[in-house]
PyMOL Python script that loads the backbone (N, CA, C, O; Angstrom):
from pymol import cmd

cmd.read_pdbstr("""\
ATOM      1  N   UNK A   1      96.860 107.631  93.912  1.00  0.00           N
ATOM      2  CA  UNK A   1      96.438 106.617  94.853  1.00  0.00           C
ATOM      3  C   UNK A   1      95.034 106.144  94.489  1.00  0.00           C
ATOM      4  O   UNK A   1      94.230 106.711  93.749  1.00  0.00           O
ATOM      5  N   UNK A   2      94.857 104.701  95.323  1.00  0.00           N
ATOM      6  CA  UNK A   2      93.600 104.341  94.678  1.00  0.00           C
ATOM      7  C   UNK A   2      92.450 104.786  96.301  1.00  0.00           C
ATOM      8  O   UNK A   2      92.880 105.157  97.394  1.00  0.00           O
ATOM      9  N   UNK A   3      91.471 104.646  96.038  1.00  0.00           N
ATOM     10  CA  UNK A   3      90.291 104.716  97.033  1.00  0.00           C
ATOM     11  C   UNK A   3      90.290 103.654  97.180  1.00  0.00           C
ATOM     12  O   UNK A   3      90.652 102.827  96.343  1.00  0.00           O
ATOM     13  N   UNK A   4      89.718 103.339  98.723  1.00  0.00           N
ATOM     14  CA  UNK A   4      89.281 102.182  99.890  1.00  0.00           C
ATOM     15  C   UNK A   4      88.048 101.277  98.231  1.00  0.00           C
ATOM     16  O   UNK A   4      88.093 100.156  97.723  1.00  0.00           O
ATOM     17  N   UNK A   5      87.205 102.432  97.971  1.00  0.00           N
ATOM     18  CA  UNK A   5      86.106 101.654  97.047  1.00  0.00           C
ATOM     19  C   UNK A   5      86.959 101.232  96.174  1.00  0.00           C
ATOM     20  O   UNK A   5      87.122 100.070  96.548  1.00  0.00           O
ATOM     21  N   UNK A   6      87.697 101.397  95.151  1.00  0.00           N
ATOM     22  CA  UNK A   6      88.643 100.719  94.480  1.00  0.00           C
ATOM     23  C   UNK A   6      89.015  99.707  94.308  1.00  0.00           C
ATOM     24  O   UNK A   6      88.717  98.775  93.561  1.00  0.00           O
ATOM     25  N   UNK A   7      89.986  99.963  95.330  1.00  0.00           N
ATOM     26  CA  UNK A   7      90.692  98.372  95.759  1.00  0.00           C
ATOM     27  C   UNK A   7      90.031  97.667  96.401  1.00  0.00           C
ATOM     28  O   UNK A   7      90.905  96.848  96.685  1.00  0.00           O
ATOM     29  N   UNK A   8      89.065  97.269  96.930  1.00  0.00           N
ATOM     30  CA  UNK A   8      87.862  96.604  97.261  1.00  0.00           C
ATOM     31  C   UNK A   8      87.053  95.852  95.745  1.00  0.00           C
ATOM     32  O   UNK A   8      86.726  94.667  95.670  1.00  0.00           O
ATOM     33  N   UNK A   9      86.847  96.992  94.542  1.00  0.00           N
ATOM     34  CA  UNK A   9      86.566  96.712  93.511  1.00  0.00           C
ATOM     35  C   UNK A   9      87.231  95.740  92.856  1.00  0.00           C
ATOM     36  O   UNK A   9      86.735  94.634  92.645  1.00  0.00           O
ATOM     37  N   UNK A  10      88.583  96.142  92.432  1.00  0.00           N
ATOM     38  CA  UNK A  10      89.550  95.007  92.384  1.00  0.00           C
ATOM     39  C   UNK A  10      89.883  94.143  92.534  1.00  0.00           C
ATOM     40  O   UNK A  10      90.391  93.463  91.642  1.00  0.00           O
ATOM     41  N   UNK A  11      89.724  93.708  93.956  1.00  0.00           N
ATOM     42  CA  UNK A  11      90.006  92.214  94.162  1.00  0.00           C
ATOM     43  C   UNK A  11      88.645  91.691  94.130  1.00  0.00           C
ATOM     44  O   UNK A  11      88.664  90.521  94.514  1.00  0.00           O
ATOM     45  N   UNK A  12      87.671  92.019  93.880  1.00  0.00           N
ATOM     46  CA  UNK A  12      86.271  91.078  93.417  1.00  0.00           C
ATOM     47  C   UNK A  12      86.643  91.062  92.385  1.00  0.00           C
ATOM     48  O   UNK A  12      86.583  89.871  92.080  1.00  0.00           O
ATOM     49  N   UNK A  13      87.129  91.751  91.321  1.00  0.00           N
ATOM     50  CA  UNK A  13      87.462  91.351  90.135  1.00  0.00           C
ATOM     51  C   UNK A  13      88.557  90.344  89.940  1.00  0.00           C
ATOM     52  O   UNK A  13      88.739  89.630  88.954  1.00  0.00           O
ATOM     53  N   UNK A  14      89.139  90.398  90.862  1.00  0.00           N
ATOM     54  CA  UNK A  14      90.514  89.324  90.849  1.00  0.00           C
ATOM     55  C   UNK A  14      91.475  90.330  90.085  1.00  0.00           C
ATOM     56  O   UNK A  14      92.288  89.603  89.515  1.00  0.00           O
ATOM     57  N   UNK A  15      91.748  91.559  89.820  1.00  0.00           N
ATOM     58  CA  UNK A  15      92.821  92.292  89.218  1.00  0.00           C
ATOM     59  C   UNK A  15      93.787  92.533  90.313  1.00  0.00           C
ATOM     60  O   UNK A  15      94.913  92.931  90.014  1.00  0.00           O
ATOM     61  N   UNK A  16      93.605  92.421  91.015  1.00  0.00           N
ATOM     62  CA  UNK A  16      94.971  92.387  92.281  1.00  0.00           C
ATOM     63  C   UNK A  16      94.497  91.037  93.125  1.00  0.00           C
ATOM     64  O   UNK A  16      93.425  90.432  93.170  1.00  0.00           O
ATOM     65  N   UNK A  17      95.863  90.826  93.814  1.00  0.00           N
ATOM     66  CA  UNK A  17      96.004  89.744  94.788  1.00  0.00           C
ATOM     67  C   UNK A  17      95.213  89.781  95.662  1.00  0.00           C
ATOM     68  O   UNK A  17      95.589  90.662  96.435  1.00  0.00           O
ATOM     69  N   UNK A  18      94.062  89.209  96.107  1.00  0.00           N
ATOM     70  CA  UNK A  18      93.913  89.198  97.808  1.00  0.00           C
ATOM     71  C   UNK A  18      93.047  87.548  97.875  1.00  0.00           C
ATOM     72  O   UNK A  18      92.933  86.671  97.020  1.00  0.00           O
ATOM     73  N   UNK A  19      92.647  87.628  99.008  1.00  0.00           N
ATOM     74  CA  UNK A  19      91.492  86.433  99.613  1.00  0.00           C
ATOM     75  C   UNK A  19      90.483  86.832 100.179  1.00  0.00           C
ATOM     76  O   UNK A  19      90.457  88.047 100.379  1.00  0.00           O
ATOM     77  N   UNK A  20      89.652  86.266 100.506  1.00  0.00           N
ATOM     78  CA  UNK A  20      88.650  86.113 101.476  1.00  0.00           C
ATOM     79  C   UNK A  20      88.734  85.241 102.419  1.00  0.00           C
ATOM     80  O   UNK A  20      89.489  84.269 102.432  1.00  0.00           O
ATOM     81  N   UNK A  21      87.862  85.598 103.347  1.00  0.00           N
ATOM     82  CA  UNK A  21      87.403  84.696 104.895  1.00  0.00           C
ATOM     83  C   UNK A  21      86.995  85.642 105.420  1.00  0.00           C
ATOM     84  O   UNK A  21      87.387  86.650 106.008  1.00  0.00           O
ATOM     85  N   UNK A  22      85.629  84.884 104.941  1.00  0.00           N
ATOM     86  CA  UNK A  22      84.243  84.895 105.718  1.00  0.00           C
ATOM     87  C   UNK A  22      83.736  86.632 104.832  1.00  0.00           C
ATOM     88  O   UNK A  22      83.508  86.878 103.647  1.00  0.00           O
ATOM     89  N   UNK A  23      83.729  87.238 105.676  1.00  0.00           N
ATOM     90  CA  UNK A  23      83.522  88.581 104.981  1.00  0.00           C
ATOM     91  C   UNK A  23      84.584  89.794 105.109  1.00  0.00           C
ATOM     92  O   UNK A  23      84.462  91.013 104.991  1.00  0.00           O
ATOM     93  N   UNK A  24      85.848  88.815 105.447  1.00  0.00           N
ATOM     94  CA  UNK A  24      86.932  90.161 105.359  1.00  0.00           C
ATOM     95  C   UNK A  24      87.875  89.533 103.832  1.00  0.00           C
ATOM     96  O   UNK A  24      87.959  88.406 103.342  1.00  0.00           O
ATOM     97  N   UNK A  25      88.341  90.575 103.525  1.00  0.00           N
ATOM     98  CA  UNK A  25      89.201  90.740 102.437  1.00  0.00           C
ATOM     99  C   UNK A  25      90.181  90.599 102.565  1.00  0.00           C
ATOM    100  O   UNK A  25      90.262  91.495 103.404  1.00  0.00           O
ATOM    101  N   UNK A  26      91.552  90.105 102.473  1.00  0.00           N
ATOM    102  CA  UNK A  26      92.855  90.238 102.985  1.00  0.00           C
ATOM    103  C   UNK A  26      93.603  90.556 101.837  1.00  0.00           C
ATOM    104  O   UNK A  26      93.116  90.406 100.717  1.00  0.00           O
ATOM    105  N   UNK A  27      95.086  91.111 102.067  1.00  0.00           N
ATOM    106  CA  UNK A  27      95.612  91.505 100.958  1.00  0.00           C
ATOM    107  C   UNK A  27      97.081  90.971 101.470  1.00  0.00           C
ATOM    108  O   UNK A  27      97.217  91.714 102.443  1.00  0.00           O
ATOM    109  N   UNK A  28      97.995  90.346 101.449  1.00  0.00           N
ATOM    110  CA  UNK A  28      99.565  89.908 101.677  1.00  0.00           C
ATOM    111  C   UNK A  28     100.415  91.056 100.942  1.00  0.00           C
ATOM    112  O   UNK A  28     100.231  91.364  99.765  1.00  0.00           O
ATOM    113  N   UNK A  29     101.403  91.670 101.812  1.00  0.00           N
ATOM    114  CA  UNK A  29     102.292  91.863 101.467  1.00  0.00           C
ATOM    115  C   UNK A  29     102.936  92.232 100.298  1.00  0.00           C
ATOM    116  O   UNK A  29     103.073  93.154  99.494  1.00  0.00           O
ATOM    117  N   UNK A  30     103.460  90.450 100.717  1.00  0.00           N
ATOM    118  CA  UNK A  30     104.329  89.989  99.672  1.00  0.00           C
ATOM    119  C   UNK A  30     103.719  90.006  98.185  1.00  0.00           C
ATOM    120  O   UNK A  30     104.325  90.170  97.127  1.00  0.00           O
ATOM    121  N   UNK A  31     102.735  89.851  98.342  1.00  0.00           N
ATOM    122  CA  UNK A  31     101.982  89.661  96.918  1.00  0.00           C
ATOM    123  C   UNK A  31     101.525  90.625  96.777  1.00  0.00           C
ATOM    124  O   UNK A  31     101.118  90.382  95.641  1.00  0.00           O
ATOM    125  N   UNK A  32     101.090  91.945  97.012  1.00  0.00           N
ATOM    126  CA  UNK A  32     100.765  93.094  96.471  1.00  0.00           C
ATOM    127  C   UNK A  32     102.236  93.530  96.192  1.00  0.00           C
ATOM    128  O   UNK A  32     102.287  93.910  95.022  1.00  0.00           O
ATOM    129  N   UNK A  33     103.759  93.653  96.950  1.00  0.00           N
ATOM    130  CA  UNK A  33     104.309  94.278  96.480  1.00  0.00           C
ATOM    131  C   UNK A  33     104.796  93.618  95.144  1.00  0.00           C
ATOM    132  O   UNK A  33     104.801  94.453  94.240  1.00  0.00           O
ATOM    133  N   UNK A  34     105.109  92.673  94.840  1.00  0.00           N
ATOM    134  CA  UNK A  34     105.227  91.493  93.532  1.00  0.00           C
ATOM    135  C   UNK A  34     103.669  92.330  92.321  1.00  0.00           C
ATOM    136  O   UNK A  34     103.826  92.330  91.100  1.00  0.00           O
ATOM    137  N   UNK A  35     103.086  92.597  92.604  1.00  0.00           N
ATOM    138  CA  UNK A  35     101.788  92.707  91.824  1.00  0.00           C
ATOM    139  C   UNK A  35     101.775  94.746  91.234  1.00  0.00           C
ATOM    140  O   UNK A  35     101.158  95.395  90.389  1.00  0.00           O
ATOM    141  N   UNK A  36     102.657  94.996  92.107  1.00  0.00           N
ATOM    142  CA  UNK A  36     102.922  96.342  92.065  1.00  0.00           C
ATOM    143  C   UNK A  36     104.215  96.493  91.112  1.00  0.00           C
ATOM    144  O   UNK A  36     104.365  97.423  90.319  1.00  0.00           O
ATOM    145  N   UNK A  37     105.020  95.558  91.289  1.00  0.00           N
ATOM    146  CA  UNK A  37     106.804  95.244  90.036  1.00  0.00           C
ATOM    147  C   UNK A  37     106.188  95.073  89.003  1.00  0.00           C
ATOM    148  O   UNK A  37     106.341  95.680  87.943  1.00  0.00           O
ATOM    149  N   UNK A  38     105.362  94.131  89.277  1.00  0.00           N
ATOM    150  CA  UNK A  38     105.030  93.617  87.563  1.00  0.00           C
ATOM    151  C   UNK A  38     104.412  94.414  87.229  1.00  0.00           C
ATOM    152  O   UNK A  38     104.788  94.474  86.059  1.00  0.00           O
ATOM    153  N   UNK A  39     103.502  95.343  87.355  1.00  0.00           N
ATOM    154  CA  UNK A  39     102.612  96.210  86.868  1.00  0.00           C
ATOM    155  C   UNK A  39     103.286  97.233  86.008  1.00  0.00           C
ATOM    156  O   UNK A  39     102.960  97.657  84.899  1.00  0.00           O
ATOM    157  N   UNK A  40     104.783  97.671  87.142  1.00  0.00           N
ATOM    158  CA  UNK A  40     105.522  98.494  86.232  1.00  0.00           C
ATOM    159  C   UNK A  40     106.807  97.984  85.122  1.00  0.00           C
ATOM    160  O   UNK A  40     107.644  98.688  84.559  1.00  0.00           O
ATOM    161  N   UNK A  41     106.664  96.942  85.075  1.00  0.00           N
ATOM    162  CA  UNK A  41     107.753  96.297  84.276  1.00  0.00           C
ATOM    163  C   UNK A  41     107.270  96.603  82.226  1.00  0.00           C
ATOM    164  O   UNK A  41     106.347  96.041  81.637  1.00  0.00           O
ATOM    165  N   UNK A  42     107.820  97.174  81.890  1.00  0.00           N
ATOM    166  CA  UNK A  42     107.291  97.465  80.559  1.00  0.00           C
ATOM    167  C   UNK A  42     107.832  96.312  79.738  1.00  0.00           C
ATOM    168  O   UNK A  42     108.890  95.740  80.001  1.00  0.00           O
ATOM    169  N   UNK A  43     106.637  95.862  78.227  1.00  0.00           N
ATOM    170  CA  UNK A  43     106.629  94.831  77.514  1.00  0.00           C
ATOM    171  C   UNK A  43     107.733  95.020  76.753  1.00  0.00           C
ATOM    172  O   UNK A  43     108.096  96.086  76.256  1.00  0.00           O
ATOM    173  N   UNK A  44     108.289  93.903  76.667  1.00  0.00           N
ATOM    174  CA  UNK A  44     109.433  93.858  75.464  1.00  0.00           C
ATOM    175  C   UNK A  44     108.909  93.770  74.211  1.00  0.00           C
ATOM    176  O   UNK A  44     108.309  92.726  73.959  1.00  0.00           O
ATOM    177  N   UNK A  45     109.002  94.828  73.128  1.00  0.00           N
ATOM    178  CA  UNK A  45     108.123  94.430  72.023  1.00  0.00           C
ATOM    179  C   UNK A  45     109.163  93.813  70.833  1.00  0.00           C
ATOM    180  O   UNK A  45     110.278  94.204  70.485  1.00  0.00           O
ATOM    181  N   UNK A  46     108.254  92.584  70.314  1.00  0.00           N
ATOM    182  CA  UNK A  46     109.006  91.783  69.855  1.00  0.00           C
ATOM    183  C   UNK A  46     109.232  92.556  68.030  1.00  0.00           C
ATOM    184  O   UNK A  46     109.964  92.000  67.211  1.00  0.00           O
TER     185      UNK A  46
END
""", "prot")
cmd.dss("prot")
cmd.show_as("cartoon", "prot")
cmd.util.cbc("prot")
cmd.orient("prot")
């Protein structure tokens, strides 16, 4: 699992989904669980 500091880290980096407003962070759902598939989807090597 990740830490609260983490994933906080992250989405200032833009490496996971979220937004802002104002000074809260938000994170959807739908788009973390989509961001969590792809993460584990392994590369087809050509």
């Amino acid at each position: 699992m990740f830490s609260r500091d983490m994933i906080y880290r992250m989405a200032r980096r833009k490496e996971i989904p979220s937004m802002k407003i104002g000074r809260r962070v938000l994170f959807s759902d739908k788009a973390m669980d989509q961001w969590i598939a792809e993460q584990n989807e392994l590369p087809i090597p050509e």
